[in-house]
Rosetta silent file (secondary structure, phi, psi, omega in degrees, C-alpha in Angstrom):
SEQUENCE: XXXXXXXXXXXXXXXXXXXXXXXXXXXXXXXXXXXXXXXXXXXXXXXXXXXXXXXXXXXXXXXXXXXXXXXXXXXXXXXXXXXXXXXXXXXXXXXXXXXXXXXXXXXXXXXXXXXXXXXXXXXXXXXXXXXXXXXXXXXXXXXXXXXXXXXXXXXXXXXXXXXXXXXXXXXXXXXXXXXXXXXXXXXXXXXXXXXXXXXXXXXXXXXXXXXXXXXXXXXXXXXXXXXXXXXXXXXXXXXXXXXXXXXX
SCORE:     score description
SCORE:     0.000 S_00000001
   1 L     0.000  128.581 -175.328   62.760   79.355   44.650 S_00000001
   2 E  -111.916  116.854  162.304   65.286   76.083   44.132 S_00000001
   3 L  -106.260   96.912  170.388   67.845   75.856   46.346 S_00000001
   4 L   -75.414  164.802  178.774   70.723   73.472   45.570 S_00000001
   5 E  -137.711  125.562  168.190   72.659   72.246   48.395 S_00000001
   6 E   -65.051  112.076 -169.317   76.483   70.767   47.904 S_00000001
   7 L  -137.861  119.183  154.045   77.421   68.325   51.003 S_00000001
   8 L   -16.199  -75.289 -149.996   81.199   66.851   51.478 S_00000001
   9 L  -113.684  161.343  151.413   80.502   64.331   54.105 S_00000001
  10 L   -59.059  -49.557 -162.545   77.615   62.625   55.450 S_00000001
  11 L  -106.991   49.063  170.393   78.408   64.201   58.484 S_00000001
  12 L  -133.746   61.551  168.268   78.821   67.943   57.757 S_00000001
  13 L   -69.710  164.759 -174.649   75.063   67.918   56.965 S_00000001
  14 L   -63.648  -40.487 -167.552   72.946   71.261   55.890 S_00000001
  15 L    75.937 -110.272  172.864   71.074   70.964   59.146 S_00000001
  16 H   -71.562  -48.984 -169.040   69.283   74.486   59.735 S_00000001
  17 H   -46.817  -58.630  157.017   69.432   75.232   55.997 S_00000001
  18 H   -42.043  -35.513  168.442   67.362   72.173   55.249 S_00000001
  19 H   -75.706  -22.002 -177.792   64.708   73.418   58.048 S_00000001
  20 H   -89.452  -35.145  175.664   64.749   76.890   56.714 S_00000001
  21 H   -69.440  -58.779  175.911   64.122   75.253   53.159 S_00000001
  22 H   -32.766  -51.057 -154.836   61.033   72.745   54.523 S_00000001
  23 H   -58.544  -71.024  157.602   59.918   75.634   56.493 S_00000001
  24 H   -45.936   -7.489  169.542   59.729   77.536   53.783 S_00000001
  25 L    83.893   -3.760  179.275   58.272   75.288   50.701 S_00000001
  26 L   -75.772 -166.085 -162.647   61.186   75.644   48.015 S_00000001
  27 E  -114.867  133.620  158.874   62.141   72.989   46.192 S_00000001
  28 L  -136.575  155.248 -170.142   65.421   71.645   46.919 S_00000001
  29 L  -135.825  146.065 -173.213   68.014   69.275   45.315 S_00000001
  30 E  -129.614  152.143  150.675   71.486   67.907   46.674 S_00000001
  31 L   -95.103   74.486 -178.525   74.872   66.716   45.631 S_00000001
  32 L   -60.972   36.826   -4.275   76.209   64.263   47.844 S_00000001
  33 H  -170.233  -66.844 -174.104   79.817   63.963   46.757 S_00000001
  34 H   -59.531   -5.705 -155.562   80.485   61.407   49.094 S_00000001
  35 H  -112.980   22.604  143.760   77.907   58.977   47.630 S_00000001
  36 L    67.607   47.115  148.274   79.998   59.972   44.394 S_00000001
  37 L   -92.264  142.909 -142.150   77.020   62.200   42.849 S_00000001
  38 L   -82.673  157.412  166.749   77.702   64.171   39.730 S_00000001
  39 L   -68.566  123.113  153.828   78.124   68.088   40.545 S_00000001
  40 L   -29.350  147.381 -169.178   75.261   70.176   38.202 S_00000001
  41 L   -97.142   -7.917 -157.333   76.578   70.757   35.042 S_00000001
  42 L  -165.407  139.818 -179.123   74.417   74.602   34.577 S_00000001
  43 L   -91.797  -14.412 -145.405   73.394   76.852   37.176 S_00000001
  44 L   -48.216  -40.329 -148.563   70.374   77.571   35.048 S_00000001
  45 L   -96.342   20.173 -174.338   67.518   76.151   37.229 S_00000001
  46 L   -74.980  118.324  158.838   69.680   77.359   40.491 S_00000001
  47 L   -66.944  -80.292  165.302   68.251   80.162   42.302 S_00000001
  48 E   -77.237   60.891  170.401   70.753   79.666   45.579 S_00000001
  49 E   -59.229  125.004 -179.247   73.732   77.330   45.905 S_00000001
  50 E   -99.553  145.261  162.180   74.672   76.306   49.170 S_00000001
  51 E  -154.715  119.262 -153.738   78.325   74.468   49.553 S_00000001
  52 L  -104.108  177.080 -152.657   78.567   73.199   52.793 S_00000001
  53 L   -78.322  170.366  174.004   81.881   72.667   54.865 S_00000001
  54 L  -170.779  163.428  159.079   84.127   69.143   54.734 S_00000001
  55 L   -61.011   -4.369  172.483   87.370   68.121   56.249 S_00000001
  56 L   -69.966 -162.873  145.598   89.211   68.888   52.987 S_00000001
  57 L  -117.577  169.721  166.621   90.746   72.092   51.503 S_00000001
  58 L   -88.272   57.778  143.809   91.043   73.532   48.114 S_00000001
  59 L  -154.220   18.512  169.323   93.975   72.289   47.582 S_00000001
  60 L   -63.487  121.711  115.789   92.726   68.334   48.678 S_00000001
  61 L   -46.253  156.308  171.675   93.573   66.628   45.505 S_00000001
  62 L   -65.594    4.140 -165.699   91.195   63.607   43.875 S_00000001
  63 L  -107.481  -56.642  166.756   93.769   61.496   44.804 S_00000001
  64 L   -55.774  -15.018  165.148   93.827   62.013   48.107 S_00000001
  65 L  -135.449   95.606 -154.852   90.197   62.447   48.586 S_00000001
  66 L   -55.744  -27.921 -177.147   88.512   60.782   45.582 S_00000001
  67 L   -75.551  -13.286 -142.049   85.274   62.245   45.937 S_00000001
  68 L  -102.700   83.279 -145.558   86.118   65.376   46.661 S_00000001
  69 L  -125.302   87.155  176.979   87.278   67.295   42.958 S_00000001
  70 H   -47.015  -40.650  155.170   88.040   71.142   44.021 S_00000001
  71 H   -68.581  -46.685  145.524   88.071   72.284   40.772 S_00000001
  72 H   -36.050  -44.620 -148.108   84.473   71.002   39.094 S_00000001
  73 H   -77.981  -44.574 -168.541   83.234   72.715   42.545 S_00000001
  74 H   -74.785  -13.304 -168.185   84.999   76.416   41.698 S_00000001
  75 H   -79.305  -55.359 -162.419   83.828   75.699   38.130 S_00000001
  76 H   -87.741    5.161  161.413   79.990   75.241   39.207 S_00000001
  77 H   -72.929  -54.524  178.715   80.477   78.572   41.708 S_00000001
  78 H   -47.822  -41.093 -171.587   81.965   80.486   38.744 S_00000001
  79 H   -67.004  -45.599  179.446   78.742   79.395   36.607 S_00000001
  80 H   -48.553  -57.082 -172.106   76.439   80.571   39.350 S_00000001
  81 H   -59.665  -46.133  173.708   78.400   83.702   39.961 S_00000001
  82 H   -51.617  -11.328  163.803   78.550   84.489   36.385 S_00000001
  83 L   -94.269   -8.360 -178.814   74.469   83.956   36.257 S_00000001
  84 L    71.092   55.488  147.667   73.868   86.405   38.869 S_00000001
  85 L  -105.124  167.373 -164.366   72.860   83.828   41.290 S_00000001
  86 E   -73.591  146.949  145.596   72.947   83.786   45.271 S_00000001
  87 E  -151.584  151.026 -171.710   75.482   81.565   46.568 S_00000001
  88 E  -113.554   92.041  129.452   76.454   80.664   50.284 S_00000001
  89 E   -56.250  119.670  176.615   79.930   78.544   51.249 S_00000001
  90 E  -119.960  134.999 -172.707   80.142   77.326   54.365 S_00000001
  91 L    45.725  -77.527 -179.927   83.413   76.762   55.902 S_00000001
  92 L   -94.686   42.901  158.477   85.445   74.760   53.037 S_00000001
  93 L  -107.354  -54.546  172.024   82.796   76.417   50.925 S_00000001
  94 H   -35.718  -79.443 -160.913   83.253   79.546   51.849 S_00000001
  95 H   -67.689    3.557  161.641   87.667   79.335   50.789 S_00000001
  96 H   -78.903  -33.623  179.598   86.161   77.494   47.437 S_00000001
  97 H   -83.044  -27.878  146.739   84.181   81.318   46.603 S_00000001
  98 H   -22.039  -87.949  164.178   87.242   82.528   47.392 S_00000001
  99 H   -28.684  -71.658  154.506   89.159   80.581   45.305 S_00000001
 100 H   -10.374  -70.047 -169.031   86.724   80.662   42.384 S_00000001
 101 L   -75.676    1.946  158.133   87.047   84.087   42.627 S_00000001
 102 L   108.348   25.593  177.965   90.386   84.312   42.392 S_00000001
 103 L  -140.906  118.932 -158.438   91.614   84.792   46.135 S_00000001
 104 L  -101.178 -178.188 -175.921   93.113   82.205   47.813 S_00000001
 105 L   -57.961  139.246  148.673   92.484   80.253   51.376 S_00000001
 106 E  -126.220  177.452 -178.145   94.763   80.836   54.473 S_00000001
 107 E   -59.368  132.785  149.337   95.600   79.119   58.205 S_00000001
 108 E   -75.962  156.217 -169.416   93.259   80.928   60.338 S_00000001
 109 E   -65.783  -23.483  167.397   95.161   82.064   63.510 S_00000001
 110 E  -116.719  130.337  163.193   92.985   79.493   65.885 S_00000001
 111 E   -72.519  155.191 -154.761   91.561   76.376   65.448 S_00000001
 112 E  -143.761   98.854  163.958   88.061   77.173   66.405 S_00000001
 113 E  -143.454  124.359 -166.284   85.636   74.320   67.823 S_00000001
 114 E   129.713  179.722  171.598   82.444   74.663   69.489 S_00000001
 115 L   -95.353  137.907 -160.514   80.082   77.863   70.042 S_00000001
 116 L  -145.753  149.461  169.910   82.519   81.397   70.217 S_00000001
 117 E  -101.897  145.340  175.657   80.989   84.899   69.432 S_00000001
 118 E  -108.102  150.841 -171.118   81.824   86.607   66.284 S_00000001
 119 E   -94.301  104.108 -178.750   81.891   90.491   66.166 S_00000001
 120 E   -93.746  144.667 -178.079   80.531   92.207   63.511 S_00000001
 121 L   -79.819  151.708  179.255   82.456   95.130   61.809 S_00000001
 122 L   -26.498  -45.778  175.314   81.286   98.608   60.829 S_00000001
 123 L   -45.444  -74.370  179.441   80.814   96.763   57.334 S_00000001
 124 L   -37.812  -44.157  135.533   78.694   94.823   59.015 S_00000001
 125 L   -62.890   12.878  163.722   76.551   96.698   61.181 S_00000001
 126 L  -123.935   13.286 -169.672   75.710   98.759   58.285 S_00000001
 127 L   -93.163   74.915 -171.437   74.521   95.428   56.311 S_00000001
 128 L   -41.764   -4.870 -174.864   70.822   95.053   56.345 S_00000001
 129 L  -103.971   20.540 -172.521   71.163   91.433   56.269 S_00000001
 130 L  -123.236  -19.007  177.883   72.870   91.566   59.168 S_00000001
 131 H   -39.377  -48.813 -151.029   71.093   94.090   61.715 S_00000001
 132 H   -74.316  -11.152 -168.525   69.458   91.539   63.174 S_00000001
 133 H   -57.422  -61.611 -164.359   73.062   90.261   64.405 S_00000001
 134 L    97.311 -176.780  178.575   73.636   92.644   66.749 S_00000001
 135 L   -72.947  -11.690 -144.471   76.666   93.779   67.766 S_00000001
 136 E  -136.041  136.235  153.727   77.885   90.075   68.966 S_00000001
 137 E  -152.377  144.056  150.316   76.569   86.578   68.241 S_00000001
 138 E   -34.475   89.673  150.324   76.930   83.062   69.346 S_00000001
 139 L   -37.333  137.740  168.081   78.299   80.692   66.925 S_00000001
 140 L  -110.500  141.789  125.919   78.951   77.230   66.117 S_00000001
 141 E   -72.674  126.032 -166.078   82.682   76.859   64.674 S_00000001
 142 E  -141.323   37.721 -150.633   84.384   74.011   63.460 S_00000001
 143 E  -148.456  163.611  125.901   87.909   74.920   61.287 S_00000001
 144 E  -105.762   16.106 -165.276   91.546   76.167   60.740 S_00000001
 145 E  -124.429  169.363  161.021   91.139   77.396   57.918 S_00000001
 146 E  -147.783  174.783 -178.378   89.439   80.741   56.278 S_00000001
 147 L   -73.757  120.747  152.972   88.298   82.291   52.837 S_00000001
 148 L  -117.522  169.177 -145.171   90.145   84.916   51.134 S_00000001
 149 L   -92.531  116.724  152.139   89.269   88.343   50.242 S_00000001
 150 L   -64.532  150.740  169.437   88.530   89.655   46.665 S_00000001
 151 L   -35.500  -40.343 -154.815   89.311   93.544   46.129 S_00000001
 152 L   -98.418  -15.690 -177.034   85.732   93.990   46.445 S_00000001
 153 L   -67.942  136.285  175.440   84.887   91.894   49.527 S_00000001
 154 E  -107.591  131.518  151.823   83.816   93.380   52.770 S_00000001
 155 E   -54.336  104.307 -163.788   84.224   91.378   56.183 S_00000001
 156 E   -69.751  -48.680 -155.174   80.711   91.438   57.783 S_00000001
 157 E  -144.720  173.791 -148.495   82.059   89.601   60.819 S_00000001
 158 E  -157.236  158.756  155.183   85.441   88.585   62.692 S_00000001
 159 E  -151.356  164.903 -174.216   86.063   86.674   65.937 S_00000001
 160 L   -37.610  -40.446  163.643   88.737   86.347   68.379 S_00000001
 161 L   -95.960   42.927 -179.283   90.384   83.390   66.414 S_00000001
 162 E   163.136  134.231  179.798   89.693   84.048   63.266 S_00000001
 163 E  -121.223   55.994  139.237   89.416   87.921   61.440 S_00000001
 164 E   158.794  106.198 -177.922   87.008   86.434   58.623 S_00000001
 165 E  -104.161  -29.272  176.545   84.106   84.521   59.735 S_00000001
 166 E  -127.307  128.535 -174.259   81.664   86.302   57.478 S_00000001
 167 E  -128.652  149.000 -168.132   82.382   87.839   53.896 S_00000001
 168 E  -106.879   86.294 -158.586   80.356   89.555   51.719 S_00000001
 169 L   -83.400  -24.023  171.182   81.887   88.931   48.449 S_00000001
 170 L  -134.012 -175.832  171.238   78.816   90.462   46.460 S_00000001
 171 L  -106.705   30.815 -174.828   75.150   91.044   47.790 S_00000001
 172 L  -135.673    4.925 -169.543   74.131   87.707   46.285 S_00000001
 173 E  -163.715  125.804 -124.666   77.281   86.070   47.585 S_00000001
 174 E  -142.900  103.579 -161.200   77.977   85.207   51.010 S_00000001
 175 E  -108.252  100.257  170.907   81.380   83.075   52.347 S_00000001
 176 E   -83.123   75.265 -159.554   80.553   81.727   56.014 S_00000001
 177 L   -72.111  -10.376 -175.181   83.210   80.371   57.704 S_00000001
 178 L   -72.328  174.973  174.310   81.512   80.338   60.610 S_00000001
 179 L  -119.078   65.989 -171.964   78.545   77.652   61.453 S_00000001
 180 L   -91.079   -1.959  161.658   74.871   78.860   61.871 S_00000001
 181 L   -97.560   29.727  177.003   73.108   75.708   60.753 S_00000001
 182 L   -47.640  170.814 -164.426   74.809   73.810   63.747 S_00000001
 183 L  -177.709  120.958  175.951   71.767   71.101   65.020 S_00000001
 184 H   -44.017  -36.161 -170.478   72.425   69.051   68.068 S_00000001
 185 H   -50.022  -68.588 -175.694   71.814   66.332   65.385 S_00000001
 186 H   -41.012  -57.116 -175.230   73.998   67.672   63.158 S_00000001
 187 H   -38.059  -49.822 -178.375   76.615   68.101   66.346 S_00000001
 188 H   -88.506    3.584  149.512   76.706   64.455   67.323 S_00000001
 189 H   -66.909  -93.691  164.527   77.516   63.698   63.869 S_00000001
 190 H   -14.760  -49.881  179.220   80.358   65.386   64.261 S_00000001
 191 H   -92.685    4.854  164.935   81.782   64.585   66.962 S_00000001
 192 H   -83.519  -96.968 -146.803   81.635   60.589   66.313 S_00000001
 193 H   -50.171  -25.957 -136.081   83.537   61.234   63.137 S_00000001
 194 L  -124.461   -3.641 -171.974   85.815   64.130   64.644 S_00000001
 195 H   -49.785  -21.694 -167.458   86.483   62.974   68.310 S_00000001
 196 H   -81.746  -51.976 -179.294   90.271   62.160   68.499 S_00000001
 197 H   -47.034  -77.318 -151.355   90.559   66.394   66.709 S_00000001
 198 H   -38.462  -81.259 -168.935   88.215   67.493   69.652 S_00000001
 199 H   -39.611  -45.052 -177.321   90.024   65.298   72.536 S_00000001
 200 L  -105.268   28.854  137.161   94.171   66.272   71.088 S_00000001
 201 L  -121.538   30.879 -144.306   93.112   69.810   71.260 S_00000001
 202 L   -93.241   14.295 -167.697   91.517   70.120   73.991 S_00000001
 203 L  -105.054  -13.901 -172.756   94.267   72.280   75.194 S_00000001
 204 L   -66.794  163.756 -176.545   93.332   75.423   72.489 S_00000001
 205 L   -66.638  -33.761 -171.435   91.606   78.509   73.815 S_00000001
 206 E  -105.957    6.243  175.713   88.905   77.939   71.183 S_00000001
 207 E  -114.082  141.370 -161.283   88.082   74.428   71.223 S_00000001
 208 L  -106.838  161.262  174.236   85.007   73.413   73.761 S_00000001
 209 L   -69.059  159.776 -167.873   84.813   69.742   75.356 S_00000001
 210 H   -70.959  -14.690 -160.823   82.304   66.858   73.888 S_00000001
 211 H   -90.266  -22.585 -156.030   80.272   67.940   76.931 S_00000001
 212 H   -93.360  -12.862 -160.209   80.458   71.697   76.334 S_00000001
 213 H   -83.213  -48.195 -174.150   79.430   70.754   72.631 S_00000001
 214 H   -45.914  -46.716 -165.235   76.477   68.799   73.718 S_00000001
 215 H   -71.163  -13.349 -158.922   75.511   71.627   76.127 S_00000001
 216 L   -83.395  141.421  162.175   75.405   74.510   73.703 S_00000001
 217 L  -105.926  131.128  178.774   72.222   75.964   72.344 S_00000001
 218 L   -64.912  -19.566 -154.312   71.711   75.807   68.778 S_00000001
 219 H   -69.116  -53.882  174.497   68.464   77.743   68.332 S_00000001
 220 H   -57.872  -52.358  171.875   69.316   81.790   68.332 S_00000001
 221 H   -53.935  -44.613  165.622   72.133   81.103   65.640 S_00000001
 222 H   -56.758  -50.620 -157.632   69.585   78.869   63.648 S_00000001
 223 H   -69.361  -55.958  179.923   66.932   81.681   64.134 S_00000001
 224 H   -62.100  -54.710  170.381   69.657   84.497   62.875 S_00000001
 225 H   -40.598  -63.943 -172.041   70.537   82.148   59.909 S_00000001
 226 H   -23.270  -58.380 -158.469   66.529   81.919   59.123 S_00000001
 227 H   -84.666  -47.563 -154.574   66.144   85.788   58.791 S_00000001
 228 H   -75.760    2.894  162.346   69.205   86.561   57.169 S_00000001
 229 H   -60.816  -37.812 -173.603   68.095   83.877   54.396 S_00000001
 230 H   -50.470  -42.942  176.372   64.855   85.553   54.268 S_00000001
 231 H   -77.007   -5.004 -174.479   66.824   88.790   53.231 S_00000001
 232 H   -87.621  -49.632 -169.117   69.104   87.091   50.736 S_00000001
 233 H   -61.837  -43.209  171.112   65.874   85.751   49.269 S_00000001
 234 H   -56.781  -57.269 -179.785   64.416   89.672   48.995 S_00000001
 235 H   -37.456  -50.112 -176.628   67.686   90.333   47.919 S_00000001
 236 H   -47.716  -70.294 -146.718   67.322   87.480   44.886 S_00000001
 237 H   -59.178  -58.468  157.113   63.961   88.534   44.094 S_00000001
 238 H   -26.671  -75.104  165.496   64.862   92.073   43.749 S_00000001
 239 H   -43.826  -51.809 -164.722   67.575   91.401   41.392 S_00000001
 240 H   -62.509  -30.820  171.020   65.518   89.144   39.454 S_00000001
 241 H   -53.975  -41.414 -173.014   62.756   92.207   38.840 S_00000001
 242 H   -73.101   -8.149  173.972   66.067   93.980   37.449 S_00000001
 243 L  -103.312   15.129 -143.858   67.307   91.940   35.035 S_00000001
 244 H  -126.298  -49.580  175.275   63.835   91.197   34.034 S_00000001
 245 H   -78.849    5.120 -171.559   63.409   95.247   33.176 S_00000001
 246 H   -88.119  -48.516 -175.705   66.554   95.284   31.579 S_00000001
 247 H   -53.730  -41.256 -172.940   65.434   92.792   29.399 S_00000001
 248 L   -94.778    0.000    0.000   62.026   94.805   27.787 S_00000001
């Protein structure tokens, strides 16, 4: 199992994903876009692409963010989707599978920073990769923005400030707008680069304090991420016997 991973910023790192990959023994390879590293060119040796969150948008031009090229990104999604491979977008990843796919990003109704529970919908509670959810779970959030919905997409999960934090766009493709590989590490990344946003919003319903950030525990969202990778990986594996019998 290979698992690429996409990453914006230094500090909108994979976090839990990278611990669920060690943990697990694949092999993984990254783009680090700020350090100006070429995008894959072929999904071929991809099992899973991850595209983790950034302060851009899809509609950040290179010229305003040079590293950052929205289109190459929706290009190497397209290849993936079009390969039958798994892919995961998180937060600006997430409205790029969107995009890709031909639906585009809107304002979400809250900015949303900090841990918030998301709800999951009847789609969603009927989602095996999601049972484990519950009705309710503890979040990390970090946006204003969200992914939008292909004809075909279901909305696993929703939260008070936002009505799509989790989208199902396929069952091998998976738009997160939400944050379950939050890491205190990862957290105090954040909030060094992101502190003045935190501090001159500190008035929203949905944004928590540097102390409230600090204070939160990451582990049961990390833990929920874990297994529902596990099932995306059953999921893969599955598929891969079927195109495999298609083939003889």
């Amino acid at each position: 199992m290979h698992i690429h991973i996409v990453i914006h910023e230094e500090f909108e790192a994979p976090g839990a994903y990278l611990d669920w990959v060690i943990m697990k023994g694949y092999s993984v390879s990254m783009t680090k876009l700020y350090e100006y590293n070429t995008l894959p060119t072929s999904a071929e040796h991809i099992d899973l692409l991850v595209v983790l969150g950034g302060p851009q948008d899809p509609i950040t031009t290179v010229e305003e963010c040079p590293h950052f090229n929205a289109q190459l990104e929706k290009e190497l999604i397209l290849k993936c989707f079009r390969a039958n491979k798994a892919i995961i977008g998180v937060c600006l990843g997430a409205q790029l599978i969107g995009e890709a796919l031909c639906s585009a990003f809107s304002h979400s109704p809250e900015k949303e920073i900090g841990v918030w529970p998301i709800h999951l919908t009847e789609d969603g509670k009927n989602n095996p990769k999601f049972k484990h959810f519950g009705d309710t779970l503890d979040v990390g959030h970090w946006h204003n923005d969200m992914p939008g919905l292909t004809p075909n997409a279901s909305v696993i999960a929703a939260s008070a400030g936002c009505p799509r934090q989790i989208i199902e766009y396929t069952p091998l493709v998976y738009g997160f707008q939400c944050h379950l590989e939050f890491t205190p590490e990862v957290i105090e990344l954040l909030i060094a680069n992101d502190l003045d946003n935190i501090e001159g919003n500190s008035h929203r319903p949905y944004v928590q304090s540097v102390a409230e950030l600090r204070n939160n525990d990451y582990k049961v969202m990390n833990k929920a991420l874990f297994t529902f990778l596990d099932c995306l990986v059953e999921e893969i594996m599955v598929d891969s016997d079927r195109q495999f019998l298609r083939s003889i």
